[in-house]
DOLUM-713885 format. One line per field, with one value per atom (N, C-alpha, C, CB): x, y negated, z; atom name; residue in three letters. Coordinates in nm, 2 decimals. Glycine has a CB too. Layout:
REM residues N
x = X/...
y = Y/...
z = Z/...
atom = CA/...
type = Ala/...
This chain:
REM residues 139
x = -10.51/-10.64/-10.67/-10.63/-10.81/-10.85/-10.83/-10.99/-10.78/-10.81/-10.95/-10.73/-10.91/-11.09/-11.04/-11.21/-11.15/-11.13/-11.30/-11.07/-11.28/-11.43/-11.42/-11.46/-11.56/-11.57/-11.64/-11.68/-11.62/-11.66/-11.76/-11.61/-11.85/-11.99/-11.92/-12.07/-11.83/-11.81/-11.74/-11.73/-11.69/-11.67/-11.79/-11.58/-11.84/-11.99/-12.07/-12.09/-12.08/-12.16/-12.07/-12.19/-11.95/-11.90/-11.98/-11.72/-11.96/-12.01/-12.18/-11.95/-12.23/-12.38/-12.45/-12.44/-12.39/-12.38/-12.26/-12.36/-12.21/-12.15/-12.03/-12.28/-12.00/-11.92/-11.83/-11.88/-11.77/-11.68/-11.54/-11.75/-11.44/-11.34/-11.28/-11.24/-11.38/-11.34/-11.41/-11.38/-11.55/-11.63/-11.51/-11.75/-11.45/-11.36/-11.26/-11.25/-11.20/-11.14/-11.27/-11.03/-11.34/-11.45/-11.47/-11.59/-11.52/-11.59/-11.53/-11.66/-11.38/-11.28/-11.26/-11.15/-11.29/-11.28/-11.39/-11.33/-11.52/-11.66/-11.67/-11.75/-11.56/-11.59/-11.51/-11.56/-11.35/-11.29/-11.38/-11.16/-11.48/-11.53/-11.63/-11.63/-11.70/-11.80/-11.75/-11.86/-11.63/-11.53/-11.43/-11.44/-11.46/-11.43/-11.25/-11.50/-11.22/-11.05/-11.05/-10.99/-11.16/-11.14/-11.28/-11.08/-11.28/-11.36/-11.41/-11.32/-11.59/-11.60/-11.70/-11.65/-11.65/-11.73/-11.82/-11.65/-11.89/-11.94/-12.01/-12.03/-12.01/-12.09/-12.22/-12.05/-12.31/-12.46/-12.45/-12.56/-12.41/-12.41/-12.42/-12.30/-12.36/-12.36/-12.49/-12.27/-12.53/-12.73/-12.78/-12.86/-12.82/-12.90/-12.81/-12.97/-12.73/-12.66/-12.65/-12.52/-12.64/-12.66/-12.76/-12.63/-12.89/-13.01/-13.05/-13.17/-13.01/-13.06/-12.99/-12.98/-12.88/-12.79/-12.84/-12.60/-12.86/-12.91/-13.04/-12.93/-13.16/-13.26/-13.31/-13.28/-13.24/-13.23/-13.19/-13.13/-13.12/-13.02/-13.09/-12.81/-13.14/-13.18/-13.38/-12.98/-13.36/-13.50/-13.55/-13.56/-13.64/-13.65/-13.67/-13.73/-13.72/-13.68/-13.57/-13.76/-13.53/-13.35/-13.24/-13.28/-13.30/-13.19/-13.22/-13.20/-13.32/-13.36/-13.30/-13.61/-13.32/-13.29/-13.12/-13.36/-13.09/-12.90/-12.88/-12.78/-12.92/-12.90/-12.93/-12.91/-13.01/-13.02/-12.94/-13.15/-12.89/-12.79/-12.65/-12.79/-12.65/-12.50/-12.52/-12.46/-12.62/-12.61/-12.64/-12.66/-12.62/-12.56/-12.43/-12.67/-12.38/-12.23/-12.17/-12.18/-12.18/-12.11/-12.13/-12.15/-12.05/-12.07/-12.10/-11.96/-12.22/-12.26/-12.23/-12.41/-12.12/-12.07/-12.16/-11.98/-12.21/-12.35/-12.27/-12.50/-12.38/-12.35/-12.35/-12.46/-12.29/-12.37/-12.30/-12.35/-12.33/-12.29/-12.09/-12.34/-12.04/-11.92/-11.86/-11.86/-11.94/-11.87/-11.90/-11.92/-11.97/-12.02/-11.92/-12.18/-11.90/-11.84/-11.68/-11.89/-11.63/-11.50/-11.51/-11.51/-11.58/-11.59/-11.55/-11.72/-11.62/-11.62/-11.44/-11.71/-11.38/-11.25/-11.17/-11.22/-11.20/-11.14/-11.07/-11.17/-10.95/-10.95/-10.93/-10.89/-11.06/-11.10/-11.21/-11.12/-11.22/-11.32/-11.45/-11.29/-11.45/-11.60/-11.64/-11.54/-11.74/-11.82/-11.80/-11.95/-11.85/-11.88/-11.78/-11.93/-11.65/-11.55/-11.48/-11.38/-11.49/-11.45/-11.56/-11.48/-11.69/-11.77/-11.70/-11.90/-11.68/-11.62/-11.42/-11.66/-11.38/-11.27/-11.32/-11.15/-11.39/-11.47/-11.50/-11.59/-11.56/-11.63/-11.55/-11.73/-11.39/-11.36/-11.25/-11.33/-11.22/-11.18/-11.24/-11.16/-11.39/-11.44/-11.46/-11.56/-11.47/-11.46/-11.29/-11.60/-11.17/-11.07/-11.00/-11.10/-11.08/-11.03/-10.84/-11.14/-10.85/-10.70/-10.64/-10.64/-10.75/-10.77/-10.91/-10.75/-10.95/-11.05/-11.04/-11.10/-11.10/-11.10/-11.19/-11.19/-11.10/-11.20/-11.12/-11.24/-11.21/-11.14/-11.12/-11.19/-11.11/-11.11/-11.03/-11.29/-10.90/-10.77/-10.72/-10.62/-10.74/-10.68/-10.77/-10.60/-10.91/-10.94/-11.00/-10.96/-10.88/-10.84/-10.70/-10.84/-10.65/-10.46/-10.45/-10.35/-10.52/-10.52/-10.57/-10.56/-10.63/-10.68/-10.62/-10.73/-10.62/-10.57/-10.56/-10.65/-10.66/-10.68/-10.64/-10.84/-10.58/-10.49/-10.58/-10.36/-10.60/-10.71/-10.63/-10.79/-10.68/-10.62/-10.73/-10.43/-10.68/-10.83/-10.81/-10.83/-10.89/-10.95/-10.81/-11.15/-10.76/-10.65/-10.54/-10.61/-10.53/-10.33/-10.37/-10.25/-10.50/-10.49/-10.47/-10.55/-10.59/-10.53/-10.38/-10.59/-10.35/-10.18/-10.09/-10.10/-10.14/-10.02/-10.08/-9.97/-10.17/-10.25/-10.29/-10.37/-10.26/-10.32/-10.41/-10.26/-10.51/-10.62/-10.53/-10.73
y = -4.94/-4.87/-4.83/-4.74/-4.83/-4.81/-4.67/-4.85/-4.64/-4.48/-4.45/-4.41/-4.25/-4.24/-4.18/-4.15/-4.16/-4.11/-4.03/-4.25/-3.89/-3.83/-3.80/-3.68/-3.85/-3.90/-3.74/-4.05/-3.70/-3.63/-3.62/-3.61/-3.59/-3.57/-3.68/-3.35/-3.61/-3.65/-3.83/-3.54/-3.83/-3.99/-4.08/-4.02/-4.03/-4.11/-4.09/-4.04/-3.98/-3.98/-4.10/-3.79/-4.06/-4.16/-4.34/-4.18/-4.35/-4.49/-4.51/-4.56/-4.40/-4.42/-4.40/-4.33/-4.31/-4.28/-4.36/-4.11/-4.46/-4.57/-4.47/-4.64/-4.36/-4.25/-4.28/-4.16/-4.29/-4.37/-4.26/-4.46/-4.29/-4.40/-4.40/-4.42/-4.31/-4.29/-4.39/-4.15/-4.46/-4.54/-4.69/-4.60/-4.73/-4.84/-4.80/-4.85/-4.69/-4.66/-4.61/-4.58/-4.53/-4.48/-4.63/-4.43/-4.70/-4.83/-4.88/-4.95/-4.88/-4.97/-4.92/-5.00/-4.78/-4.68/-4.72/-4.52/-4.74/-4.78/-4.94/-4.76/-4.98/-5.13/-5.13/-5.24/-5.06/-5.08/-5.03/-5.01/-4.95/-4.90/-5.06/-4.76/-5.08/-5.20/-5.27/-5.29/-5.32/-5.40/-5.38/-5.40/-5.29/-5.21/-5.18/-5.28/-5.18/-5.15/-5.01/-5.16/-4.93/-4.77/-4.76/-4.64/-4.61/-4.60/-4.45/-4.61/-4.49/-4.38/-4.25/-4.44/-4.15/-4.07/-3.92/-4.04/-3.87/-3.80/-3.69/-3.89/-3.59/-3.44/-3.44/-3.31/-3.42/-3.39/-3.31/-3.30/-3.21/-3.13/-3.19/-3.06/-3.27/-3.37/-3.45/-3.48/-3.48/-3.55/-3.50/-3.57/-3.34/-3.30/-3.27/-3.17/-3.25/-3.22/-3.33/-3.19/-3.47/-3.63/-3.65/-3.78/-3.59/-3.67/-3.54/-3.71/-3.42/-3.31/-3.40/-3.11/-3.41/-3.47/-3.59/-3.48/-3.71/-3.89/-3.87/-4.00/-3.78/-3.77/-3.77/-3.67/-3.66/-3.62/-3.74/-3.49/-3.76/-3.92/-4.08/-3.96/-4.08/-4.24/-4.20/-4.38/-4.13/-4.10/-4.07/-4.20/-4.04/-4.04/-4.12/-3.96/-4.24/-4.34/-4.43/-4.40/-4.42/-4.49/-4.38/-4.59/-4.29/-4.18/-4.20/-4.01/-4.24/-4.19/-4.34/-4.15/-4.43/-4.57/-4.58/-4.71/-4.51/-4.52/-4.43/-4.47/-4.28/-4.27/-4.31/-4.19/-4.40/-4.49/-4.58/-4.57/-4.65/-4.73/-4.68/-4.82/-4.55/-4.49/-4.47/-4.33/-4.39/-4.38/-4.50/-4.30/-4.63/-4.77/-4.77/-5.01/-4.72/-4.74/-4.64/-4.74/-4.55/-4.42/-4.35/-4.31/-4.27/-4.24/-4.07/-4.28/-3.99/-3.86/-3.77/-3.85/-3.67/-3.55/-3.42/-3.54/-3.38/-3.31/-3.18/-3.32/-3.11/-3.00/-2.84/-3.01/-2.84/-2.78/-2.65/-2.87/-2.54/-2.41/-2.44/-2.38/-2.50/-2.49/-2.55/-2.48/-2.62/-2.68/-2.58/-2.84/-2.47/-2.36/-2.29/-2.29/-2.22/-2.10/-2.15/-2.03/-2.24/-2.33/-2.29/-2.55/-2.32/-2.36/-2.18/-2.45/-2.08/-1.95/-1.92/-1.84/-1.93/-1.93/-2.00/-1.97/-2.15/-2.17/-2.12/-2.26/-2.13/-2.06/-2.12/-1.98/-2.12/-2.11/-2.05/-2.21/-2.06/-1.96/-2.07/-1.90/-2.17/-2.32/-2.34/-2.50/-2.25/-2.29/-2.40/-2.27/-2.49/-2.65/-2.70/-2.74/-2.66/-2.79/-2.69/-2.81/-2.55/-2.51/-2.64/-2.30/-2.67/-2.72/-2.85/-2.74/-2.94/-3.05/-3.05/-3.11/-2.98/-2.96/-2.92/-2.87/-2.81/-2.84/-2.97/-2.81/-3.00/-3.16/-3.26/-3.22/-3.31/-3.39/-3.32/-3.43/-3.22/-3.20/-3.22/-3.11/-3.18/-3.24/-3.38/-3.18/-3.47/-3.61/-3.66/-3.72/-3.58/-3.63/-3.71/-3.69/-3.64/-3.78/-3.78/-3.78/-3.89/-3.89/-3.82/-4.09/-3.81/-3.79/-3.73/-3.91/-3.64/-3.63/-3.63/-3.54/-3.78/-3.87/-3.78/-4.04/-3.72/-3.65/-3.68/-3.48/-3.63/-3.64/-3.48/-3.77/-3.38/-3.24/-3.21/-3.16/-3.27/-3.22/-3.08/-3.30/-3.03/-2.93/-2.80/-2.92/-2.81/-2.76/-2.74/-2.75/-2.86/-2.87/-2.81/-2.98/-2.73/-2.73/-2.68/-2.59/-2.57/-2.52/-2.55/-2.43/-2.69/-2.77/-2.79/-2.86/-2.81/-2.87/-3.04/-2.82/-3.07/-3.23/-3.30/-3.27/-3.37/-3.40/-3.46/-3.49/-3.37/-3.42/-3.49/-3.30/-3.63/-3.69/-3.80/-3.79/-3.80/-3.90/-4.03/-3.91/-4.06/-4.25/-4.30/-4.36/-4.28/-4.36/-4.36/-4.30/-4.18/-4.18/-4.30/-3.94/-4.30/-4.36/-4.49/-4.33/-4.55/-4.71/-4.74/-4.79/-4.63/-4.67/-4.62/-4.62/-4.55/-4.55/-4.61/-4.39/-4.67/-4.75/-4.90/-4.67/-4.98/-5.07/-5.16/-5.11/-5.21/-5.33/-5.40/-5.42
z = 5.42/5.42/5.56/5.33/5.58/5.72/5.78/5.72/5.91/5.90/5.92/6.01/5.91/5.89/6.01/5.75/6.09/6.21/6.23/6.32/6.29/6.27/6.44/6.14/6.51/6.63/6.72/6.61/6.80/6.86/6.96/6.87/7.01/7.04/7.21/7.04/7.28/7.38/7.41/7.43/7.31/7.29/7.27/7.16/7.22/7.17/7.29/7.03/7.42/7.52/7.64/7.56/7.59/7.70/7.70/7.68/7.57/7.57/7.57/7.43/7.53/7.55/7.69/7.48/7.75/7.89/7.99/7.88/7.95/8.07/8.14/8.20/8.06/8.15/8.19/8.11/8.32/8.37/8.40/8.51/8.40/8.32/8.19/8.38/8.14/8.00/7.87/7.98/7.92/7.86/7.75/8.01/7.84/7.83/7.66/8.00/7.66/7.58/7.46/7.65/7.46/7.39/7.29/7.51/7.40/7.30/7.26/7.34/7.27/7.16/7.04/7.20/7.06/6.94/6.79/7.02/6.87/6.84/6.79/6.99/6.86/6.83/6.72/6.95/6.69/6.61/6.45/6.65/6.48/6.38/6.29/6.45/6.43/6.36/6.30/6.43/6.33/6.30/6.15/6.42/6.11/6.00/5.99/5.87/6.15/6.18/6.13/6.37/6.12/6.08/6.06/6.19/5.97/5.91/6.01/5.76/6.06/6.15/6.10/6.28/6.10/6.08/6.20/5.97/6.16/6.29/6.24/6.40/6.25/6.20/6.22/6.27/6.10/6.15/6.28/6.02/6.28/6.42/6.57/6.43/6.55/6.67/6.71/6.65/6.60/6.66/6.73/6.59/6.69/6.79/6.94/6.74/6.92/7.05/7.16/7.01/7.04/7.16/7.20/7.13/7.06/7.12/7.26/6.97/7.24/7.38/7.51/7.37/7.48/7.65/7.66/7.67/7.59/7.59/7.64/7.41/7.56/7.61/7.79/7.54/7.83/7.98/8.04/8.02/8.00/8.09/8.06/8.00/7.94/7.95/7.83/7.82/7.85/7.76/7.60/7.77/7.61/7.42/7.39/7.33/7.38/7.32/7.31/7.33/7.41/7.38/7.36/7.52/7.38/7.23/7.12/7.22/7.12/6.91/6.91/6.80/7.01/6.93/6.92/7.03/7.00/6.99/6.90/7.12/6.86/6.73/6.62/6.72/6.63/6.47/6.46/6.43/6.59/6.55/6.55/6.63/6.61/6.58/6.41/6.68/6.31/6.20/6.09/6.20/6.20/6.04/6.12/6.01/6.20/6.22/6.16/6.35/6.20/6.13/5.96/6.22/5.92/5.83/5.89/5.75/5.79/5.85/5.76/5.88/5.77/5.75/5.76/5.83/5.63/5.66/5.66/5.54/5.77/5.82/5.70/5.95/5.60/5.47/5.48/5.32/5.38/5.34/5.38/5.13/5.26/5.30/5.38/5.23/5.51/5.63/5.74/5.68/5.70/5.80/5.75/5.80/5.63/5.59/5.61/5.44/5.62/5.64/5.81/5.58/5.92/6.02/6.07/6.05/6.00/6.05/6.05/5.95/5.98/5.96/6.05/5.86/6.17/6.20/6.35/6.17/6.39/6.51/6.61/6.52/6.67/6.81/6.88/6.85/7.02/7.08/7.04/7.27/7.03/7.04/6.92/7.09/6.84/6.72/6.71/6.71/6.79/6.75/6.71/6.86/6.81/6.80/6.62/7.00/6.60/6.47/6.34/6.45/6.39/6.29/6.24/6.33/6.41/6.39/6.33/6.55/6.35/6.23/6.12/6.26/6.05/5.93/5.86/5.96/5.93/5.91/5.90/6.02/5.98/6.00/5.85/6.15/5.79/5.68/5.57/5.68/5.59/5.48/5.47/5.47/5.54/5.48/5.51/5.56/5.52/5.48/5.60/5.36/5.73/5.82/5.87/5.98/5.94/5.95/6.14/5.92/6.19/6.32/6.35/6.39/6.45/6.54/6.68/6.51/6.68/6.83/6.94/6.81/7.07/7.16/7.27/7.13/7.38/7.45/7.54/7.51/7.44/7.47/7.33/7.50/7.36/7.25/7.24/7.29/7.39/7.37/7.35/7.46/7.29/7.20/7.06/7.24/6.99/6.89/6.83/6.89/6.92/6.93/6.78/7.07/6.71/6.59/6.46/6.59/6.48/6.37/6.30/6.39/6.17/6.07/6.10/5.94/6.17/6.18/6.33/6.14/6.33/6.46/6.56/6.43/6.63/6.73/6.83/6.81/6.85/7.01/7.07/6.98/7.19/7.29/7.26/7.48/7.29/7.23/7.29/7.35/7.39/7.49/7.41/7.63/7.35/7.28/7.13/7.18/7.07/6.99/6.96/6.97/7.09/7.09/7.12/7.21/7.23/7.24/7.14/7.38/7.04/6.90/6.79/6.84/6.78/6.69/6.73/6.67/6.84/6.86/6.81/6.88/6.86/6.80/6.76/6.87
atom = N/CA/C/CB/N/CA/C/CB/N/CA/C/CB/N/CA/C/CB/N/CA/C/CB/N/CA/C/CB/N/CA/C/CB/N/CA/C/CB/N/CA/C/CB/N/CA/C/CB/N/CA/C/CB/N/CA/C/CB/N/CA/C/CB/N/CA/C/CB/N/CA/C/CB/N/CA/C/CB/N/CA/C/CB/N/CA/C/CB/N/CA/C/CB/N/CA/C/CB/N/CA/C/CB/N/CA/C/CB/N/CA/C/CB/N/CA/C/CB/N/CA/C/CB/N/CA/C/CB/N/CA/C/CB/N/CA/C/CB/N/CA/C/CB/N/CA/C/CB/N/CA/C/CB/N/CA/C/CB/N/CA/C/CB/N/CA/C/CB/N/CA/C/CB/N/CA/C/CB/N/CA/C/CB/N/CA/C/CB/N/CA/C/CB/N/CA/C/CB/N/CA/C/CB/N/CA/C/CB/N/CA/C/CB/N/CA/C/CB/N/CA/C/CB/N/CA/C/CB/N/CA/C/CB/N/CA/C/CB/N/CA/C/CB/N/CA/C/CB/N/CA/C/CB/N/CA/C/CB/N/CA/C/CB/N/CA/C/CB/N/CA/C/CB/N/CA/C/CB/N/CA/C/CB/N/CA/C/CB/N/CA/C/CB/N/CA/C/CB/N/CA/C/CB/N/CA/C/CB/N/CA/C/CB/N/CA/C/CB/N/CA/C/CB/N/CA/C/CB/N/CA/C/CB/N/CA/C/CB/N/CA/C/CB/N/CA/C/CB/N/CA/C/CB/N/CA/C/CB/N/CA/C/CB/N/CA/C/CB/N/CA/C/CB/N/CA/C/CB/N/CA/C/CB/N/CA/C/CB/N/CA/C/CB/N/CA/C/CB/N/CA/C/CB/N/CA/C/CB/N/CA/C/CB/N/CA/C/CB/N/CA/C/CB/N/CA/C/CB/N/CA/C/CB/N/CA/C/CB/N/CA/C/CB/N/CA/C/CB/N/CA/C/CB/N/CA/C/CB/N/CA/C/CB/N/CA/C/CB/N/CA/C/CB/N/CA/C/CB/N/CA/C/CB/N/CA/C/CB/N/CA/C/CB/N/CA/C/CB/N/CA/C/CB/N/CA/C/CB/N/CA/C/CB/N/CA/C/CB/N/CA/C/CB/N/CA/C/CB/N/CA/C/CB/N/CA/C/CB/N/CA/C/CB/N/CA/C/CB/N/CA/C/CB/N/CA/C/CB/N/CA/C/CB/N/CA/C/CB/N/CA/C/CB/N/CA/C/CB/N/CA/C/CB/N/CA/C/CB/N/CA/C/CB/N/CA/C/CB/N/CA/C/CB/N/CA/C/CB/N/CA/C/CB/N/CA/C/CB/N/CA/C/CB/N/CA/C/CB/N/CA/C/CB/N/CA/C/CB/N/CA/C/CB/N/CA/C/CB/N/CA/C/CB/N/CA/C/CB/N/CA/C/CB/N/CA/C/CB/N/CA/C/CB/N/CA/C/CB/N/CA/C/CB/N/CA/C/CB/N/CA/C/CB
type = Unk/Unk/Unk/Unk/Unk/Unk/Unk/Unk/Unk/Unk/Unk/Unk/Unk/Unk/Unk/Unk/Unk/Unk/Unk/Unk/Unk/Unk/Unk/Unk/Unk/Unk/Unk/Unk/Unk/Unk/Unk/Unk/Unk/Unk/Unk/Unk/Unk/Unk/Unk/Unk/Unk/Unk/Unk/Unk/Unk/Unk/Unk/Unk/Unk/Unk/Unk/Unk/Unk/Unk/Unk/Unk/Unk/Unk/Unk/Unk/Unk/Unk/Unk/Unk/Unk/Unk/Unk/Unk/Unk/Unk/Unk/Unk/Unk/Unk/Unk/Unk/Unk/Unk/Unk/Unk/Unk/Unk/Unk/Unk/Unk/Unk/Unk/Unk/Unk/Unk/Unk/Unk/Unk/Unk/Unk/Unk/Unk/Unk/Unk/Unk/Unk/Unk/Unk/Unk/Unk/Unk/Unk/Unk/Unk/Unk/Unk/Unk/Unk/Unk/Unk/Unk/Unk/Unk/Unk/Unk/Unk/Unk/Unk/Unk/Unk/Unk/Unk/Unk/Unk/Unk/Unk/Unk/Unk/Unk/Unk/Unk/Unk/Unk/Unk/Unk/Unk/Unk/Unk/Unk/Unk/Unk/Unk/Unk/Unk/Unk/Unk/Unk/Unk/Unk/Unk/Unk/Unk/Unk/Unk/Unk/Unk/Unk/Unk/Unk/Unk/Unk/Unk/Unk/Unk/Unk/Unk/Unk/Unk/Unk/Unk/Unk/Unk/Unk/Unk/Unk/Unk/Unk/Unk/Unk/Unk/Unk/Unk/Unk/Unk/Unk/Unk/Unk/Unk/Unk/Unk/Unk/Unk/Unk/Unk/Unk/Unk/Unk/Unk/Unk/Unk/Unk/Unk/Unk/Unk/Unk/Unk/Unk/Unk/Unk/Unk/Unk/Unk/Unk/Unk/Unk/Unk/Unk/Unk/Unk/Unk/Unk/Unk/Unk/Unk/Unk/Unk/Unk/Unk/Unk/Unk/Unk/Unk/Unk/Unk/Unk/Unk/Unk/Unk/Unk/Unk/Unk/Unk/Unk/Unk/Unk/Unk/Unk/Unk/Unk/Unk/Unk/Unk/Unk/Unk/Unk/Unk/Unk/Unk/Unk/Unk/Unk/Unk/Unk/Unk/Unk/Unk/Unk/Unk/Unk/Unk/Unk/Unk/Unk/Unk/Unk/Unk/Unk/Unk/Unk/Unk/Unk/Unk/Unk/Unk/Unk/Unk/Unk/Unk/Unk/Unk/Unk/Unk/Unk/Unk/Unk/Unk/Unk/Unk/Unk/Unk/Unk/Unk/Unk/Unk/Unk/Unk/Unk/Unk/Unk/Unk/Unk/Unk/Unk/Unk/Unk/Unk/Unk/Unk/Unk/Unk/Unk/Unk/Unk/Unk/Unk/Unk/Unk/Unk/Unk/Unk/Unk/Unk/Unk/Unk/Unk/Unk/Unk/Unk/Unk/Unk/Unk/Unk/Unk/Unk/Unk/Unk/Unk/Unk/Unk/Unk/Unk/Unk/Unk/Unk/Unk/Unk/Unk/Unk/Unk/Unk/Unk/Unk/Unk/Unk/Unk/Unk/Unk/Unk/Unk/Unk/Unk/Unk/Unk/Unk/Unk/Unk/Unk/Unk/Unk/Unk/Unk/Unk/Unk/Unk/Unk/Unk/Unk/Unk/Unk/Unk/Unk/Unk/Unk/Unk/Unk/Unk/Unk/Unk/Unk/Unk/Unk/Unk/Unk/Unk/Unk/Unk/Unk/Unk/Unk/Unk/Unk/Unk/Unk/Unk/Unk/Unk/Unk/Unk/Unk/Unk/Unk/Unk/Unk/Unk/Unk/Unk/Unk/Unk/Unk/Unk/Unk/Unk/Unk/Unk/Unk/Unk/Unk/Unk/Unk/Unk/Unk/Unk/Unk/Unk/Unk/Unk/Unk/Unk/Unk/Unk/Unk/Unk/Unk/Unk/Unk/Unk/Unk/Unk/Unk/Unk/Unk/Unk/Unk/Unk/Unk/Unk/Unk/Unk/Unk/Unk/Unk/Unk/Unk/Unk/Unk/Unk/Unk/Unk/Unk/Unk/Unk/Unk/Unk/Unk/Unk/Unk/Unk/Unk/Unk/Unk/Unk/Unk/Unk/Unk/Unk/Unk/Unk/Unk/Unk/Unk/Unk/Unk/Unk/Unk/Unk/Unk/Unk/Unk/Unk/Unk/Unk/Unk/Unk/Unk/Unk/Unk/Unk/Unk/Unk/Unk/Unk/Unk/Unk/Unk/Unk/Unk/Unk/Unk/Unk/Unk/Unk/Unk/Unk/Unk/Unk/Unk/Unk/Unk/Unk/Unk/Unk/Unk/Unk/Unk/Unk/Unk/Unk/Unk/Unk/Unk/Unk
């Protein structure tokens, strides 16, 4: 079975934004997805947050257009009552990153891919960067 793996806002800017030197590892993450090596998922919370930073950097129209194509790649984890009231509980000081352990619980993932692990340390869901993954998971 494929893993599920729920993608974090900053992995997804690396590869949309060419972020260097982290882009290389990002897209294999992305590619393993297309490829249906894993199964990818990503929190409603995260759109608006890519299309505010994509916007500034490459424009509104090639934000809205990478987020439509990130959503036939990805699977979307909606942001609902009990992924909020789940997320208040979690501990850390970063709403967001509590939403995205929320979220990456609620669709059951096996990992949440970031490349800001160590503010995950208290997650229920094992957060590690695009890099530890390819190298304990290889293509």
């Amino acid at each position: 079975m494929a893993p599920r793996l729920l993608i974090d806002v900053n992995v997804i800017l690396d590869v949309a934004g060419e972020r260097e030197p982290h882009r290389e590892s990002s897209q294999k993450i992305l590619s393993m997805i297309e490829e249906k090596k894993a199964h990818g998922f990503v929190s409603a919370i995260s759109y608006p947050i890519l299309y505010y930073l994509l916007q500034r950097d490459i424009g509104h129209g090639s934000a809205r257009e990478f987020l439509t194509v990130l959503s036939e790649l990805m699977s979307i984890v909606p942001t609902d009552k009990a992924v909020l009231e789940r997320a208040v509980s979690v501990e850390t000081n970063d709403y967001e990153d509590a939403i995205q352990t929320a979220s990456a619980e609620a669709c059951r993932a096996d990992f949440i891919v970031t490349r800001d692990a160590g503010g995950y340390r208290k997650s229920s869901v094992k957060a590690i960067t695009p890099s530890e993954y390819l190298a304990s998971f290889p293509v």
